[in-house]
KETIDO-21902 format. One line per field, with one value per residue: residue number from 1; chain; x, y, z of N, C-alpha, C, O in turn. Coordinates in steps of 0.05 Angstrom, whole numbers, plus 5000, padded with zeros to 4 digits. Last residue first. Layout:
BEGIN
k (NUM|...)
c (A|...)
n_u (X|...)
n_v (Y|...)
n_w (Z|...)
ca_u (X|...)
ca_v (Y|...)
ca_w (Z|...)
c_u (X|...)
c_v (Y|...)
c_w (Z|...)
o_u (X|...)
o_v (Y|...)
o_w (Z|...)
//
This chain:
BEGIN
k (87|86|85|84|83|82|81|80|79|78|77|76|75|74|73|72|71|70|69|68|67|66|65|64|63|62|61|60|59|58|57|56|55|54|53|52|51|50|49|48|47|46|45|44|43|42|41|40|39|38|37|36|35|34|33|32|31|30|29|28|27|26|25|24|23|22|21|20|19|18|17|16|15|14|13|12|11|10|9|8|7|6|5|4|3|2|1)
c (A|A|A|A|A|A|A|A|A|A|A|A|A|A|A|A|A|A|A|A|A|A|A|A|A|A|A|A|A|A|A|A|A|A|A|A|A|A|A|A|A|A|A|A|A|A|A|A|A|A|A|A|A|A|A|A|A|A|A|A|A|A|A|A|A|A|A|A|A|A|A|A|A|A|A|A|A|A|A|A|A|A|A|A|A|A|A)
n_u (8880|8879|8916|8912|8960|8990|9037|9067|9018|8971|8982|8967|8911|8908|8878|8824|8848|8913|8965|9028|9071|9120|9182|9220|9265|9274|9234|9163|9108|9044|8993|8947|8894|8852|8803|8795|8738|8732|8736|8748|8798|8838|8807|8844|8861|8870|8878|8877|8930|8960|9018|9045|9073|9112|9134|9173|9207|9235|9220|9198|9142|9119|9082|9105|9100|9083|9086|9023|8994|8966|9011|9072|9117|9178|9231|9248|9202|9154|9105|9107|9119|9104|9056|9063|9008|8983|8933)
n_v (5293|5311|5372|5413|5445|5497|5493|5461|5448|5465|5475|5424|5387|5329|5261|5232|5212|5209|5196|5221|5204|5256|5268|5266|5244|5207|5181|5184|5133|5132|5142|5185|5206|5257|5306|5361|5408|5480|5534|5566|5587|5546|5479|5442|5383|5351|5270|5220|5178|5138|5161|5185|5160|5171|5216|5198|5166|5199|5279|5320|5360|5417|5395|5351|5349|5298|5277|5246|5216|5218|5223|5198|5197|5180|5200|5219|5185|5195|5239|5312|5355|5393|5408|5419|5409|5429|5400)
n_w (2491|2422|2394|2347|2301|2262|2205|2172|2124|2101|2047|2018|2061|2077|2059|2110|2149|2183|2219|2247|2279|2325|2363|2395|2377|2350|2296|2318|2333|2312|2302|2327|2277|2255|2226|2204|2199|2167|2175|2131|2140|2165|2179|2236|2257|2312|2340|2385|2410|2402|2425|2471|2495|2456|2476|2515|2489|2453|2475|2483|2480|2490|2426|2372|2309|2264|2200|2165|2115|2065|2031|2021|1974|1947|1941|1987|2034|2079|2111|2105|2158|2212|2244|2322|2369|2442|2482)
ca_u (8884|8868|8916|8901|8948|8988|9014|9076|9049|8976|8976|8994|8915|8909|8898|8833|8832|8890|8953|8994|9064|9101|9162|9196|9267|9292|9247|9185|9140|9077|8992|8974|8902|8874|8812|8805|8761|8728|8741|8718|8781|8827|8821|8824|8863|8849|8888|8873|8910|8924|9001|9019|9054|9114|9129|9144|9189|9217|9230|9227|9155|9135|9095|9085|9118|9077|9098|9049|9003|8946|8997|9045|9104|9148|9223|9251|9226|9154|9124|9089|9118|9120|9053|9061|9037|8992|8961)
ca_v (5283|5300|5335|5401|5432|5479|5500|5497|5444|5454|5493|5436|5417|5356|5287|5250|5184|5233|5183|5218|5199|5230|5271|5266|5279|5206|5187|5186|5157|5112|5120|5189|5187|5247|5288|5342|5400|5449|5511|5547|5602|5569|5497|5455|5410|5352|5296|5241|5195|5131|5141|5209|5159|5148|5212|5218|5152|5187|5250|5328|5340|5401|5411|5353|5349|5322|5283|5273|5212|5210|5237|5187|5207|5172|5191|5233|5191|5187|5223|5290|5341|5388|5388|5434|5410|5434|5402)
ca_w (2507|2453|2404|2364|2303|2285|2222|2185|2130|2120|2062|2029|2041|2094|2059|2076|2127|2169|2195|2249|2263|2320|2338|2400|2392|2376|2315|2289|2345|2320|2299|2323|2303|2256|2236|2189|2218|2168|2204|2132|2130|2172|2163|2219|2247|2292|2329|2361|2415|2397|2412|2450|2506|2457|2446|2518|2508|2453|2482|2475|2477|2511|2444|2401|2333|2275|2218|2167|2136|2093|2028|2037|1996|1944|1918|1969|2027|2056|2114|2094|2139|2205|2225|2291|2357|2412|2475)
c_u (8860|8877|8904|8906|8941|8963|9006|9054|9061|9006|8978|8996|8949|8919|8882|8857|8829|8871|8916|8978|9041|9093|9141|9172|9235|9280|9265|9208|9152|9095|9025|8983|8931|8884|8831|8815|8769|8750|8729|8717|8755|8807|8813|8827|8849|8866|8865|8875|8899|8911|8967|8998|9032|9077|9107|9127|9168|9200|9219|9240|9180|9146|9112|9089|9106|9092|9087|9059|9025|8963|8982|9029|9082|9134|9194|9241|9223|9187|9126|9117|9107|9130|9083|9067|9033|9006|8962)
c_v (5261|5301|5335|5371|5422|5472|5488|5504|5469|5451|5486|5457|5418|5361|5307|5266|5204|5212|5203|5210|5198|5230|5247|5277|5278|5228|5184|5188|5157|5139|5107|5157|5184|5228|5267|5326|5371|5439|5492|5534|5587|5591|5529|5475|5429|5383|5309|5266|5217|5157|5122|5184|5177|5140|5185|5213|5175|5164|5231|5294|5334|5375|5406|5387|5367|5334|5310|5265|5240|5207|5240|5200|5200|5187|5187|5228|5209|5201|5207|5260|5319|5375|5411|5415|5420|5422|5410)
c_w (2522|2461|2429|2367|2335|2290|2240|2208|2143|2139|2102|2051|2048|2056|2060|2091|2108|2138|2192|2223|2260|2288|2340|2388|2395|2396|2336|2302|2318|2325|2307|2323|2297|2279|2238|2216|2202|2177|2194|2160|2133|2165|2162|2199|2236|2287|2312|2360|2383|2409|2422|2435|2502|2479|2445|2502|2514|2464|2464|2472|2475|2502|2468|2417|2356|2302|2238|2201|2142|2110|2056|2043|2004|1976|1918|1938|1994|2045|2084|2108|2132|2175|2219|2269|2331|2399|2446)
o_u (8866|8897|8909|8902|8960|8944|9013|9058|9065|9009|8985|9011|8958|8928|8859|8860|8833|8880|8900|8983|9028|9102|9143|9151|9228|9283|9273|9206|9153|9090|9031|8980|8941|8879|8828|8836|8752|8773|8712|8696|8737|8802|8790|8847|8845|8877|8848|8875|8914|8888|8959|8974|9012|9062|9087|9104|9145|9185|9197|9263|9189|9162|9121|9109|9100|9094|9084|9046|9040|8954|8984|9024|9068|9145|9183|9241|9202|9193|9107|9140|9096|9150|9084|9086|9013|9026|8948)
o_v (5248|5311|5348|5352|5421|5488|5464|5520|5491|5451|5501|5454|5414|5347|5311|5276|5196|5204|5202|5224|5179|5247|5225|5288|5301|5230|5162|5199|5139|5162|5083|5145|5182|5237|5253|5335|5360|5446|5483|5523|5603|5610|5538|5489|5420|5398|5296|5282|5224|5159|5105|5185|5183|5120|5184|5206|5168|5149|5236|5288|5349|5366|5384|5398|5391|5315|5333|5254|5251|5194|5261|5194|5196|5183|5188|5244|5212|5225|5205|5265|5305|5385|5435|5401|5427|5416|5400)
o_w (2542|2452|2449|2351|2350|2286|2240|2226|2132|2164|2120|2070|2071|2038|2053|2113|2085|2116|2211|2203|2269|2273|2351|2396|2400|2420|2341|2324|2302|2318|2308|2344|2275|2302|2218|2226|2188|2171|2209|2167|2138|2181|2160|2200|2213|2303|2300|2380|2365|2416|2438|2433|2516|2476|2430|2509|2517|2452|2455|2467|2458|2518|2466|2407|2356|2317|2231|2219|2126|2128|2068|2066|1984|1997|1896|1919|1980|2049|2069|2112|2149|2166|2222|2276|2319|2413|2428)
//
């Protein structure tokens, strides 16, 4: 399954670097949403395919976003791009 990193989580004043919003494909729910949690995630980077590993740790939400936590921050560059989820 695909989704696309979307954003850092963290309000206008402080951001959470190790953690981004990601929004599933076919997802549209958050009870779907909801049955992504503990699965991992991986991105890679396009010029080196070094892969950055990720576990979807909670639902964002109504529309079936998730919350994925990453043990190193993703590159800005990252933001917009899509990303791999287990299954």
């Amino acid at each position: 399954m695909l989704g696309v990193i979307v954003n850092y989580v963290g309000s206008h004043k402080h951001q959470k670097p190790f953690q981004y919003i990601i929004k599933p494909e076919r997802v549209s729910s958050k009870n779907e949403a909801a049955k992504l949690i503990g699965k991992k995630v991986q991105w890679k980077q396009p010029k080196s395919n070094k892969a950055f590993i990720g576990k979807i740790i909670d639902v964002h939400g109504n529309n079936g976003a998730v919350r994925v936590r990453f043990n190193k921050g993703l590159p800005g560059q990252a933001i917009g791009s899509s990303i791999q989820i287990f299954e």
